[in-house]
C-alpha positions in Angstrom: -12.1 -15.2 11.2 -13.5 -18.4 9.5 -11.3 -19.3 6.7 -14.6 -19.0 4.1 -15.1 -15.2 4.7 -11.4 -14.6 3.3 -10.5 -15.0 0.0 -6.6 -14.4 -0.4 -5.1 -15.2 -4.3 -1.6 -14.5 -5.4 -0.9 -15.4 -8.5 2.9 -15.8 -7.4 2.0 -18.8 -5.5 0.6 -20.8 -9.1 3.3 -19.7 -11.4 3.8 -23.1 -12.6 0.3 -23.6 -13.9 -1.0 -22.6 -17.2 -3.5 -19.1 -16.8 -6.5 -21.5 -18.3 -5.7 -23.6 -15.2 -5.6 -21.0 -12.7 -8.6 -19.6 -13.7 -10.2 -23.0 -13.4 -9.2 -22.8 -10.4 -10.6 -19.5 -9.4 -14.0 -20.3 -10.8 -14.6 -23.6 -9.1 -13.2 -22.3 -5.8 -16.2 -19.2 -5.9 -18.5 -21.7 -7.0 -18.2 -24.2 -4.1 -17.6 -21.4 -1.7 -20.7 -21.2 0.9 -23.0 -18.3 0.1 -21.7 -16.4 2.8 -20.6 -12.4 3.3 -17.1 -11.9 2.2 -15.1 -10.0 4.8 -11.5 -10.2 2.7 -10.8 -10.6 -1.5 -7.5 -10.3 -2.6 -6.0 -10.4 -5.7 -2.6 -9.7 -6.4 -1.7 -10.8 -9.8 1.9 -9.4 -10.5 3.1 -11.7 -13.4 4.9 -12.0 -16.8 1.0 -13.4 -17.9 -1.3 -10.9 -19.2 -4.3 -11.2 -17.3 -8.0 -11.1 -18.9 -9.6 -8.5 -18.1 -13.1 -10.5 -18.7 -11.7 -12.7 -15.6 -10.8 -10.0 -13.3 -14.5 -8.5 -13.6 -16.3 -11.4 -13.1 -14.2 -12.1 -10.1 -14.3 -9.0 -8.3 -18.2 -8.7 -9.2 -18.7 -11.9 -6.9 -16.9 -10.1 -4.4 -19.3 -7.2 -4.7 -22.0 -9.2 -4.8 -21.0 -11.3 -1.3 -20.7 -8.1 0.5 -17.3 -7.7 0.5 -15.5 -5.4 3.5 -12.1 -5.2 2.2 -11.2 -5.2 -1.6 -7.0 -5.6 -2.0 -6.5 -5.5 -5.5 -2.5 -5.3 -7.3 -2.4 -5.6 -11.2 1.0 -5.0 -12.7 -0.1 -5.5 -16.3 -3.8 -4.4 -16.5 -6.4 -1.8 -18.5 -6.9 0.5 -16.3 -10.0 1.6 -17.8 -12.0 -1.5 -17.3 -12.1 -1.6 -13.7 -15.8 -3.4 -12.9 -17.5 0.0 -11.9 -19.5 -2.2 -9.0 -16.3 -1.3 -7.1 -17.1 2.3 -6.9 -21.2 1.3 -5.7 -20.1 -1.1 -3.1 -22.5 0.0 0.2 -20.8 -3.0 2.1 -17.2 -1.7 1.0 -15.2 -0.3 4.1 -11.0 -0.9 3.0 -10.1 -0.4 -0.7 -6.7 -1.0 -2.2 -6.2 -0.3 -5.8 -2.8 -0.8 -7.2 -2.5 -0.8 -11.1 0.9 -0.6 -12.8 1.8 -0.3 -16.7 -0.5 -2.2 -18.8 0.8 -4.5 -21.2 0.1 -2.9 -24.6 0.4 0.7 -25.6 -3.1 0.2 -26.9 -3.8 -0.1 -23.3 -2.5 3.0 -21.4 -4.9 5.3 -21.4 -4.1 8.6 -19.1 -6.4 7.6 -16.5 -9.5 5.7 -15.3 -12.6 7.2 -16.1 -14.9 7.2 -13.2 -18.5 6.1 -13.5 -20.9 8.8 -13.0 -22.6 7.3 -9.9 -20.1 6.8 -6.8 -21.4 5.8 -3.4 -19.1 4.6 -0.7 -20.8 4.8 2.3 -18.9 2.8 4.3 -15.5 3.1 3.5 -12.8 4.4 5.7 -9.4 3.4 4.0 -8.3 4.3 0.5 -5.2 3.1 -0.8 -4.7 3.8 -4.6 -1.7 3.7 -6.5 -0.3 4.1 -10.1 -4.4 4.2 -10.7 -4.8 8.1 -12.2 -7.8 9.8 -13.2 -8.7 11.6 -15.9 -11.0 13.5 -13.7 -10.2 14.9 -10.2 -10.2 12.7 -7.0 -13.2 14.8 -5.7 -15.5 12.7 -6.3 -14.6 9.7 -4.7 -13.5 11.7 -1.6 -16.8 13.8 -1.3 -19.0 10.8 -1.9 -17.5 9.0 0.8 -18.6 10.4 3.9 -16.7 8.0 6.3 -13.1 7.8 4.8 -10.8 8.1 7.5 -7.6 7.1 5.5 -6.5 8.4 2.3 -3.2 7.2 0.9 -2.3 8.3 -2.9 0.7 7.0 -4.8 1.6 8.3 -8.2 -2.2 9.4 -8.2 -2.0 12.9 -8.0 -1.5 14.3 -11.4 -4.8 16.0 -11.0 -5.3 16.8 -7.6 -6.0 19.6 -6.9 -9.0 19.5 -3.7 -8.9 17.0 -0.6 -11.8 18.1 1.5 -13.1 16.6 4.4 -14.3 16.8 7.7 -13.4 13.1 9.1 -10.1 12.2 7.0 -7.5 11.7 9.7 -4.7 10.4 7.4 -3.7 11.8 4.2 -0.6 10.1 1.9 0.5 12.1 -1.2 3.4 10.7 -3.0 4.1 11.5 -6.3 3.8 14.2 -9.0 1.6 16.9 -9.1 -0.1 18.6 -12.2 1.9 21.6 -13.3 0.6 24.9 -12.5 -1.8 23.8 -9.9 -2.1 24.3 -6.7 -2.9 21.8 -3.9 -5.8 22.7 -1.2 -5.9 20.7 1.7 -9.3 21.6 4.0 -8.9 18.7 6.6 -9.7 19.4 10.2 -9.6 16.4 11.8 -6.1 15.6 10.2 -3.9 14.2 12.4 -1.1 12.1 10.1 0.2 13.9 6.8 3.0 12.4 4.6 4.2 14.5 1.5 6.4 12.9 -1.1 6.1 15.4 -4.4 8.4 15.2 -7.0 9.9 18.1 -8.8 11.4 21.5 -8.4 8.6 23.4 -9.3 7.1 21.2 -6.8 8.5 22.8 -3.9 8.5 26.8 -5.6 4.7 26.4 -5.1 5.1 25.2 -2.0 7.2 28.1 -1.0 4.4 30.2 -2.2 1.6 28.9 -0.9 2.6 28.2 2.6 3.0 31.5 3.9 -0.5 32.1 3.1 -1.7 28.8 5.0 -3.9 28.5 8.1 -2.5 26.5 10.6 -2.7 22.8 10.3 -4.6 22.4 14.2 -4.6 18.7 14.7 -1.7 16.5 12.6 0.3 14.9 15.1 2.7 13.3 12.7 4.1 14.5 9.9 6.4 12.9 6.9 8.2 15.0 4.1 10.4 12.9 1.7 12.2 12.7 -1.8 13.5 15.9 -0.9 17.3 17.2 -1.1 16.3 18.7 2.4 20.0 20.6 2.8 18.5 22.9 -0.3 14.8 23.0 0.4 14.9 23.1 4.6 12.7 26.1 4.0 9.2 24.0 3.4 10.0 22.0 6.1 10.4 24.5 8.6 7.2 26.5 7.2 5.8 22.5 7.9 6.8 22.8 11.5 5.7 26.4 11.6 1.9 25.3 10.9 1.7 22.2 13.5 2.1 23.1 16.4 0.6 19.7 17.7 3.4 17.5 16.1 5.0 14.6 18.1 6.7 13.1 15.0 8.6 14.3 12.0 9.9 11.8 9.4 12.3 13.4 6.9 13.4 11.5 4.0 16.5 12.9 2.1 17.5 12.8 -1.3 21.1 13.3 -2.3 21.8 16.9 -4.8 22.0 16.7 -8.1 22.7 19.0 -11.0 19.0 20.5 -11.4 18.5 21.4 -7.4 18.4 25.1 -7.1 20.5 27.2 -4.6 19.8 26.8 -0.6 16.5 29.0 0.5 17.5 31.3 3.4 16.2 30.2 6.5 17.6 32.6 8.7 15.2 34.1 11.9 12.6 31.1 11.1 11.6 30.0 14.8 8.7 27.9 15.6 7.0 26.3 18.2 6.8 22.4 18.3 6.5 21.6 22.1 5.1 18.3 21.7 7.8 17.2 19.4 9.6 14.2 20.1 11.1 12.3 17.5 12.3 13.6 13.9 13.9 10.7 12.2 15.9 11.6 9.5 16.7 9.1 6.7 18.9 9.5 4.2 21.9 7.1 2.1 25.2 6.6 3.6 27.3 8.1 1.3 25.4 11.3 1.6 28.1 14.0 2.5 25.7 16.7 3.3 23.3 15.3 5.7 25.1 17.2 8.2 24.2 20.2 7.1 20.5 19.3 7.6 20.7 18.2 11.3 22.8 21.5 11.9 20.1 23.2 10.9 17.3 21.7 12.9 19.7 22.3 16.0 19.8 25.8 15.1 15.8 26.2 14.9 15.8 25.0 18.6 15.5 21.3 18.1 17.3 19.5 20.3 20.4 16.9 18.9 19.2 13.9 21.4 15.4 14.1 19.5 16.9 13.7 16.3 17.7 10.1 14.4 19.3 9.3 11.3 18.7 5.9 9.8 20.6 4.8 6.4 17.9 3.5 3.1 20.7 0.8 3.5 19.7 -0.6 6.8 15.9 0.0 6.2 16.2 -2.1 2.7 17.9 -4.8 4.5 15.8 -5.1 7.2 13.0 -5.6 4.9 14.5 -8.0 3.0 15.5 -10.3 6.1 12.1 -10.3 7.2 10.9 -10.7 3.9 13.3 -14.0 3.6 11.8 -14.7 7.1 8.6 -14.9 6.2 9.3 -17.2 3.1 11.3 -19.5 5.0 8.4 -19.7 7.3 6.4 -20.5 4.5 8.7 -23.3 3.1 8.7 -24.8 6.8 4.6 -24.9 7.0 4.6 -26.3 3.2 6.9 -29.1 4.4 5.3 -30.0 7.5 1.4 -29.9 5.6 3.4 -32.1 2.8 4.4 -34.6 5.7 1.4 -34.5 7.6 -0.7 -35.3 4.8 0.9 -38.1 3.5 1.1 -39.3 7.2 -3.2 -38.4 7.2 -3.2 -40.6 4.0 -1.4 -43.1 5.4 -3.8 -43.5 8.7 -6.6 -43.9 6.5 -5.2 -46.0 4.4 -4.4 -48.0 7.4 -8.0 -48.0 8.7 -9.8 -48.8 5.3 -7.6 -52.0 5.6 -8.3 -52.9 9.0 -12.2 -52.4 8.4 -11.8 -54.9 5.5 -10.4 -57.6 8.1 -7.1 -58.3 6.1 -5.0 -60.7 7.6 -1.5 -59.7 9.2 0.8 -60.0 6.0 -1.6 -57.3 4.5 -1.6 -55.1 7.8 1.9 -55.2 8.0 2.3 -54.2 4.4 -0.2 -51.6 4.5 1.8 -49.7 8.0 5.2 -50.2 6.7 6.7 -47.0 6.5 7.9 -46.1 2.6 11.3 -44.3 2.4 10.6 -40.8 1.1 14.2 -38.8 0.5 12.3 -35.7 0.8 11.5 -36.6 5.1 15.5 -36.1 5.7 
């Protein structure tokens, strides 16, 4: 990809400027930019400065207006309710990521974002929003965009209550749901499905509603989390009941606490998983009762070798290494571009002299190397 069809800006990277001179900065570099189609514009901008929402329009209009393919977008201190509605009439758009978290006055947080009343994303296929809620039901967006393939909703579900589609092959809802509603999920073509719903009352409805449930025909993978699984096994199983396509269960575990509810019965539930493979389990290290989980998924005919319990421990470290990888890596290409440059300005620096016919005093001034501390 050439580098002017990508637009990356992270706002982490220019901390030590003043805002005015960021924005400066952002401005000139659109300007200058050739008048080509934007494949990439990102803009993560998750800082102790409170953005202008004047700025943030104006940029992500020029990305509409170039044709832009994939729209990455993290505010952690933004009005959610001034969102430049071009986003939600973008014909070129095909990847969206919308990730909004608290704004910075009280003034500012409104329930949700009120959607336009024209949506038309023909082309996207991947959906990412989170902390973004709507006042409104996600319907719209979902029903007016014929082509989405991936749908992942975080903390975005508060008034979900439809996901209907003929072509969505992943689906991500993690979160809280609206109380007293109900969930429908009419999905054919579903193949991944991750559920991560907070609450007790959460998983009563669950209990309810599954037994009345068609069988999910395609999902191949399948993640429930936040759960204390030792006392809600039940919606698992009922899960596992209603897939009998599944290669892959992921099961993350939360530890009891005082407002769980008594263990569900779950004796004489069989199923039939044939294709299943893997069910990772993951779960703290101190947890005591993790046991009792694996037991159980023995006992329902799954066997012990297909089962694997990782630690939130080991996961968060693991992140964290790479994530210190990746930043040394950075500080290593910073140097070398640092070193390299002055050795660039030093070559031409070199020439311009030689050009100019000095004499040999000058040349030998002009290559003598000049001690830097910051080369050893």
């Amino acid at each position: 990809m050439k580098s002017h069809e990508s637009i990356r800006l992270n706002y982490r990277e220019y901390e030590h400027w003043k805002y005015e001179k960021f924005v400066s900065f952002v401005d000139n570099l659109l300007l200058l930019r050739d008048r080509v189609d934007l494949h990439i514009f990102q803009l993560h901008f998750d800082s102790h400065h409170v953005v202008n929402c004047n700025d943030v329009r104006t940029w992500i209009g020029y990305a509409v207006k170039n044709n832009v393919k994939v729209l990455d977008v993290n505010m952690d201190r933004y009005d959610k309710t001034v969102l430049p509605r071009c986003i939600f009439t973008c014909r070129s758009l095909k990847e969206l990521n919308l990730k909004m978290g608290k704004a910075p006055y009280k003034d500012y947080e409104h329930e949700g974002l009120v959607l336009p009343d024209i949506i038309r994303l023909p082309s996207l296929k991947n959906l990412t929003l989170c902390d973004v809620e709507y006042t409104s039901s996600l319907e719209q967006i979902i029903a007016r965009s014929p082509g989405l393939e991936d749908l992942h909703l975080i903390n975005c579900a508060q008034h979900l209550e439809l996901v209907e589609s003929k072509v969505l092959k992943r689906l991500t809802v993690d979160g809280f749901l609206g109380r007293d509603k109900g969930l429908t999920i009419a999905a054919p073509s579903l193949i991944h499905f991750k559920l991560a719903l907070f609450g007790s009352d959460i998983k009563v409805m669950l209990e309810k509603e599954l037994p009345t449930c068609s069988v999910f025909e395609s999902p191949v993978t399948l993640a429930i989390g936040e759960w204390c699984l030792t006392y809600d096994l039940y919606v698992v199983l009922r899960f596992l009941q209603l897939s009998p396509r599944l290669e892959k269960l992921t099961l993350k575990h939360r530890k009891r606490n005082r407002r769980c509810r008594n263990r569900t019965n779950i004796t004489g539930i069989t199923f039939q998983c044939p294709l299943l493979e893997t069910v990772i389990v993951q779960c703290s290290k101190d947890d005591g009762e993790i046991q009792k989980t694996v037991d159980a998924l023995v006992a329902t005919g799954i066997s012990l070798e297909k089962i694997h319990v990782t630690f939130y421990e080991d996961i968060r470290k693991n992140l964290a290494e790479r994530k210190r990888g990746r930043q040394e890596g950075k500080t290593g290409r910073s140097i070398l571009e640092k070193k390299l440059k002055r050795r660039q300005d030093w070559v031409d620096d070199s020439h311009a002299i030689s050009d100019n016919d000095n004499n040999g005093d000058e040349m030998e001034e002009a290559c003598g190397y000049e001690y830097d501390p910051d080369d050893f």
